[in-house]
C-alpha positions, 0 to 999 in steps of 0.5 A: 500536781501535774504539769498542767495545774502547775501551769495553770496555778503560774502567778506574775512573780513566780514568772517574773523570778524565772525570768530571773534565774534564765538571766542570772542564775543560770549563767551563774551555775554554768559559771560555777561549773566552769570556774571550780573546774579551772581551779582544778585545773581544767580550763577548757570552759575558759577556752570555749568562751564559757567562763563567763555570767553573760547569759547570751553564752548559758542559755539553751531556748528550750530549757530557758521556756520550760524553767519559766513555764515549768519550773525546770530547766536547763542551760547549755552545760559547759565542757569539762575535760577531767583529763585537765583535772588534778585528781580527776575523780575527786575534781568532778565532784567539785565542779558537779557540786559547784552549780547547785551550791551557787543556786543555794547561795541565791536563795539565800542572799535572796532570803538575807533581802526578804528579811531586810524589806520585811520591816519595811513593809510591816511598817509602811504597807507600801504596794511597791515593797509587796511587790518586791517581796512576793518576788523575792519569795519566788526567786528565793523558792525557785533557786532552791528547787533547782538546786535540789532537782540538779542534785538528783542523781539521775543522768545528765543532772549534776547529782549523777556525776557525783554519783558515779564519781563516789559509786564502785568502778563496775557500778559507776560504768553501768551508769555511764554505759546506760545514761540514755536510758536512765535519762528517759526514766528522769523525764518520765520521773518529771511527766508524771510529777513523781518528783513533785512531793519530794522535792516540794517537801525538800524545798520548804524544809530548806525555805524554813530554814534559810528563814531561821538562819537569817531571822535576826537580820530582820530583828536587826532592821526592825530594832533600827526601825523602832 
């Protein structure tokens, strides 16, 4: 799908969810970011006014836009200084880790509430509860996309870091001494939607599966409902 049908098939909780995310979830990523690196002992976001959920401190305007019209995005990535670090190589890991985790810890407290309006919905018709569920189902989708494409291992996005924190010495270095333009090759990568197939296919795998993981809630609420 390109860019602009993907524009053009945006619906009202798809934007609604985004909107969503720029508030909360991704200063809950950056937070992440910043909180797992001053358990490993680097406390230079803390320091920089960066440990912290309130979005004013996140939010990068044109990457904010672009989530909410494009479904990718970004916010302003918190400092690290691995020098801090206690083991540093093993310390970036973590913290790269710790951004899209807590997104997938999103999706799926987002999908533990689907399964708990589900029941109510089957059971009442309620326009209110069918709105809040569509809006769930995109919060619950969006969180896991961004999860998934901060995992590719591509420079600046979190996978990357990982990467070169897990890849040789001479490798690792390559990557570091060539981030611009591996950095091109990912926009190219996201214009021409290559990335689109993948990710979509990765992402309704992991939907399916929050869904089973959490289907006996609904069973639950729906056994209390009877």
């Amino acid at each position: 799908m390109s860019l602009l049908n993907h524009f053009r098939n945006l619906n009202l909780y798809t934007i609604l969810a985004r909107v969503a995310i720029v508030l909360l979830i991704l200063p809950l990523h950056e937070f992440a970011h910043g909180w797992m690196a001053k358990r490993c002992g680097d406390d230079t976001a803390e320091e920089s006014g960066r440990l912290t959920v309130n979005p004013i401190a996140h939010i990068a305007p044109i990457g904010a836009v672009l989530l909410i019209l494009c479904g990718f995005g970004w916010a302003k990535p918190v400092p690290i200084n691995p020098a801090r670090m206690r083991n540093p190589r093993r310390s970036v890991i973590w913290v790269s880790l710790a951004g899209p985790v807590s997104n997938l810890l999103a999706a799926l407290f987002g999908m533990i509430l689907l399964q708990v309006v589900l029941p109510f919905l089957n059971a009442s018709g309620n326009a209110v509860l069918l709105a809040f569920f569509y809006l769930l189902q995109a919060f619950v989708s969006v969180n896991i996309g961004l999860a998934l494409f901060n995992l590719i291992p591509i420079p600046p996005l979190d996978g990357s870091k990982v990467l070169m924190c897990l890849l040789p010495y001479k490798q690792s270095t390559w990557m570091m001494r060539n981030q611009q333009i591996l950095n091109i090759i990912l926009w190219v990568l996201i214009l021409t939607s290559v990335l689109s197939t993948p990710l979509s296919w990765l992402a309704g795998k992991l939907y399916l599966l929050f869904a089973w993981g959490t289907n006996w809630i609904g069973d639950l609420v729906q056994m209390a409902l009877s």
